[in-house]
Structures are given as structure tokens and as C-alpha cells.
C-alpha positions in Angstrom: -3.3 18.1 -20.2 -4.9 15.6 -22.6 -3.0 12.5 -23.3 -2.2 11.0 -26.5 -4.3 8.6 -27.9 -4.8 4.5 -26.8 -4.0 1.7 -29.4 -7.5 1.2 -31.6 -8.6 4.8 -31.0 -9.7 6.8 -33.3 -11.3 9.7 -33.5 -12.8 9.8 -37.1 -14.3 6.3 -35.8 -15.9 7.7 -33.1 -17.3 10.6 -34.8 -19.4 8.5 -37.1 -21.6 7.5 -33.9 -23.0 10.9 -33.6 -23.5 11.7 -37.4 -26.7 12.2 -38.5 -27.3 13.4 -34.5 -26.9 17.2 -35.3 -23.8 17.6 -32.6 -21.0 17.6 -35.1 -20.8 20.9 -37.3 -21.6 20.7 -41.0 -17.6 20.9 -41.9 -16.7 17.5 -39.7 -20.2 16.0 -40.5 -19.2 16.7 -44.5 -15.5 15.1 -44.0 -16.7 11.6 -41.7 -19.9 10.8 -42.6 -20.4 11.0 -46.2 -17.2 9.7 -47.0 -17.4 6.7 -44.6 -20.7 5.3 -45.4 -20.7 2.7 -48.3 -23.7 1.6 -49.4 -24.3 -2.4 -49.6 -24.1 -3.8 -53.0 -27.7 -5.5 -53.6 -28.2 -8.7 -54.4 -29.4 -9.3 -58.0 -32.7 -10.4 -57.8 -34.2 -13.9 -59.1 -35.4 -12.6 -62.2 -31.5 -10.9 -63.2 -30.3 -14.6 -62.1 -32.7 -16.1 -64.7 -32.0 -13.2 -67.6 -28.3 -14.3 -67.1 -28.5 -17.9 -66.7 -26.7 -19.6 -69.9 -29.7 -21.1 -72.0 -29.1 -24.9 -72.5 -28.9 -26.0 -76.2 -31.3 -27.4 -77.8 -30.2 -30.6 -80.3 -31.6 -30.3 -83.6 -33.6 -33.5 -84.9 -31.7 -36.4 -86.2 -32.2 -36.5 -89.9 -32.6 -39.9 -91.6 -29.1 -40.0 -93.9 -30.5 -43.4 -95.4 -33.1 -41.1 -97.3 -30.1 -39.6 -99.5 -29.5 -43.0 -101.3 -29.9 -42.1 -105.1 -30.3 -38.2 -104.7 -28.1 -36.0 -106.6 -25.4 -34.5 -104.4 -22.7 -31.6 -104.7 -19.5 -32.6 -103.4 -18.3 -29.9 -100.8 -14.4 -29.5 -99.7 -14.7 -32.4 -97.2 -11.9 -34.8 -98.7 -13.3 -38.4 -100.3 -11.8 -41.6 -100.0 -11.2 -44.6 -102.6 -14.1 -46.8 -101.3 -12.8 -49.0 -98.4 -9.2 -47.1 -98.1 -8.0 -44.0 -96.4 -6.4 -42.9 -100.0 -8.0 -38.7 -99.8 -8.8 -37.4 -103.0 -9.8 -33.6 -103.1 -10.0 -32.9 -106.7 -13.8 -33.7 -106.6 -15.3 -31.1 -104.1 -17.9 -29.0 -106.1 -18.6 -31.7 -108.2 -22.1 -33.5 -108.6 -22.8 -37.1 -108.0 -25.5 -39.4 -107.1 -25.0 -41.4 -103.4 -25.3 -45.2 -104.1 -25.5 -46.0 -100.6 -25.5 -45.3 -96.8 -23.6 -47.8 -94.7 -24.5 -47.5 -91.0 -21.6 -47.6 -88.7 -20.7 -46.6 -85.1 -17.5 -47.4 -83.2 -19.3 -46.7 -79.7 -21.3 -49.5 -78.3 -25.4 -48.3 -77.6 -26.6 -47.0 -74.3 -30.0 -48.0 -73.2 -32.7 -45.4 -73.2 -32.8 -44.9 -70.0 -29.1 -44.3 -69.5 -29.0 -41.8 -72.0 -31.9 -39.7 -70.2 -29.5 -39.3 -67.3 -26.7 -37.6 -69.0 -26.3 -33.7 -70.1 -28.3 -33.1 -73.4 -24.9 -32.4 -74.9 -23.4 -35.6 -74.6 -26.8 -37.1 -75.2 -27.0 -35.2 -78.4 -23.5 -36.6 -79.4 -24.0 -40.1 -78.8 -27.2 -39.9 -80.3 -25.5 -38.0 -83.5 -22.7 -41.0 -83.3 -25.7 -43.7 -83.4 -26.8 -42.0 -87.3 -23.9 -41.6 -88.6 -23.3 -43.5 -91.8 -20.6 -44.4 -94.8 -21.8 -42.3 -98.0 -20.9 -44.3 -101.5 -20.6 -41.6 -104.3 -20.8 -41.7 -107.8 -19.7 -38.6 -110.1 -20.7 -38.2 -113.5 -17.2 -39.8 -115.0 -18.3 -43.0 -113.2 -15.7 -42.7 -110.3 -16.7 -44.0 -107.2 -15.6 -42.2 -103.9 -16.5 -42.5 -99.9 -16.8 -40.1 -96.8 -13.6 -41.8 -95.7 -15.5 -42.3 -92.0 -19.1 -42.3 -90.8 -20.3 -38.8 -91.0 -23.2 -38.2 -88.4 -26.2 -35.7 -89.4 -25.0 -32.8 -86.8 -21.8 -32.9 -89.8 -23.8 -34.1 -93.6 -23.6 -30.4 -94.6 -19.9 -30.4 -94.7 -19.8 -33.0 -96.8 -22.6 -32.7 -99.5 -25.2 -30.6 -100.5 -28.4 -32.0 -101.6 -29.5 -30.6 -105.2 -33.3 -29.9 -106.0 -33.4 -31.9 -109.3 -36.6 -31.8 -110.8 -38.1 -35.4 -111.5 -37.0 -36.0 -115.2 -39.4 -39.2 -115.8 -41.7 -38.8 -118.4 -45.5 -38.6 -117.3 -47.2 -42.2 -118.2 -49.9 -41.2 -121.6 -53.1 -41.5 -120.6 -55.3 -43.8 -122.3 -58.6 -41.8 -123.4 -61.6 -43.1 -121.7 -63.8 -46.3 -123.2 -67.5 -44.9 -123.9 -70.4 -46.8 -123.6 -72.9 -47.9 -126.7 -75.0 -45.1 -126.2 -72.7 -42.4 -125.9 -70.8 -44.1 -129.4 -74.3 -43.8 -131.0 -74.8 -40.5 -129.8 -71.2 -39.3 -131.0 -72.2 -40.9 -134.4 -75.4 -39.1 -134.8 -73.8 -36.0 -134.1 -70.6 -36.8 -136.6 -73.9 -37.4 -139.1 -76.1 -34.2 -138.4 -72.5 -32.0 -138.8 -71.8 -33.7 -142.5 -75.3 -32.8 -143.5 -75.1 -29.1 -142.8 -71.8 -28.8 -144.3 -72.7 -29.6 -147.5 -73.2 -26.9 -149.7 -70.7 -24.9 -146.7 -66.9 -25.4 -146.7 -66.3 -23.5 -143.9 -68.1 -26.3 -141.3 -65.3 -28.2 -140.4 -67.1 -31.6 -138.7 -64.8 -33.8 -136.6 -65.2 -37.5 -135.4 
């Protein structure tokens, strides 16, 4: 008489040894082995891992805010300030004005060039957006006089302002006509002189000097 089965035995375990052998029938081979065996998840090769890697951002280019002194401007809804006060004033965004000057300031203290190569382009990008930033000094049509309230640095100008495409209104300087030399007077002349003789007797010769 068989006796029952010891701890850790099992049958269905043992079977799998002798799939794929051709001594189990197809019923027990169909029920252990193609239930049993998993196949191993592969490992994602090097070039999924670099498809997938988060790209680093790129910083955009520092722009040069001292180049918008005395450029016409649009106001955006960034609240002003009263020059030198923290007194907001709203009731200007959309409006036009010209800036009157770029005060540079910065509340953190300058790393050396070579300290700023050793951090994470993102917080090299921000100091290095902190370094430009600068005080705008507006003035609107009706002659009031407004401020960015803080430094604004260029990764934030367009919330600010907008710069306008004015066309240059100066009037072009007349150009004087050119001085001409005795000879090309007397030449003129001669010709002034040979055009008077064949108009007369013809009105319609016009001659011009």
C-alpha cells in the first residue's frame, strides 16, 4: 500500500523534470508543463534605457535686459510698483510705455566660474538668470512713472513687458546735391545754351538748368 505523501513533496513538482522527455502523456504534459513555465522578463536593452532616459534641459541664452532702455514697451498683467515702494498698481497692464532704465540688482552673492561648472545646469541656469536680473523704470504716455516692483531676470521679462516693433520715426537727414567741378558747370551751361536755341521758334521744348 502506498503511503501518503512526505512534507515538500509534490507531485506536480516532480513531474516537470520529465516534461519535454516524452514519458508523461499529452493530458499531464498539457496541465504541468505549459502552465508552470514562465518565461524571464528581458532586460531592456541599452538603447530602450537611452530612448527613456529624461533629456536634460537645455537653458536658453541670457538676454541683455540693459538693451530695452528707451524701447517702447506694452505693459502685461505683471503688477508695477510706485518707483522705489512696494505700492502695486494694476490699472496699467496693456498699456504702452517707454523703459527709462535697467537697474542691475541681485540679492545672492556671485559664485566663481568654476563653482558654477560643478553644479546641475538647473541651478546653474538659475543663478545665472538671478545674476541678469534688473529693476525696469517705466514711463506711460500720461507721464506716470512705474517699476517691476523687484529685479525681474530674463528667464521672466516676457511676463512683464512686451517689446513693440516701432518703426524709427526720425526724419532721414536731406542730402546735399553734389558740388561739380568747372568743367562739368561749363559743360551743363553749354548744354542749358544749345536747348534755348532750338527752342525758339518751338514752345513745346521745355529746356531746364
Amino acid at each position: 500500500m502506498r503511503g501518503a505523501p512526505q512534507p515538500g513533496f509534490s507531485p506536480k513538482t516532480n513531474a516537470n523534470v520529465l516534461c519535454g522527455k516524452g514519458k508523461l502523456t499529452a493530458d499531464v504534459e498539457a496541465q504541468v508543463c505549459t502552465h508552470d513555465a514562465t518565461a524571464p522578463e528581458a532586460a531592456p536593452s541599452q538603447t530602450e534605457v537611452a530612448q527613456t532616459a529624461v533629456p536634460v534641459p537645455v537653458p536658453k541664452p541670457a538676454i541683455n535686459l540693459a538693451q530695452l532702455v528707451g524701447k517702447r514697451v506694452k505693459a502685461l498683467r505683471m503688477p508695477l510698483c510706485q518707483p522705489s515702494t512696494y505700492t502695486t498698481d494694476i490699472t496699467y497692464a496693456g498699456k504702452e510705455a517707454k523703459v527709462l532704465s535697467a537697474v542691475k540688482q541681485t540679492m545672492i552673492p556671485p559664485f566663481s566660474p568654476t563653482t558654477l561648472s560643478r553644479l546641475q545646469p538647473e541651478m546653474r541656469a538659475l543663478l545665472e538668470d538671478s545674476y541678469a536680473a534688473v529693476t525696469l523704470l517705466l514711463q506711460f504716455d500720461d507721464g506716470t512713472k512705474l517699476d517691476s516692483c523687484a529685479p525681474i531676470g530674463p528667464s521672466k521679462i516676457e511676463n512683464y513687458v512686451e517689446l513693440l516693433s516701432v518703426p524709427d520715426q526720425t526724419p532721414a537727414p536731406e542730402v546735399a546735391p553734389p558740388t561739380l567741378t568747372l568743367e562739368q558747370q561749363a559743360k551743363q551751361a553749354q548744354q542749358y545754351a544749345d536747348c534755348l536755341k532750338a527752342a525758339v521758334g518751338n514752345p513745346q521744348i521745355v529746356c531746364k538748368q
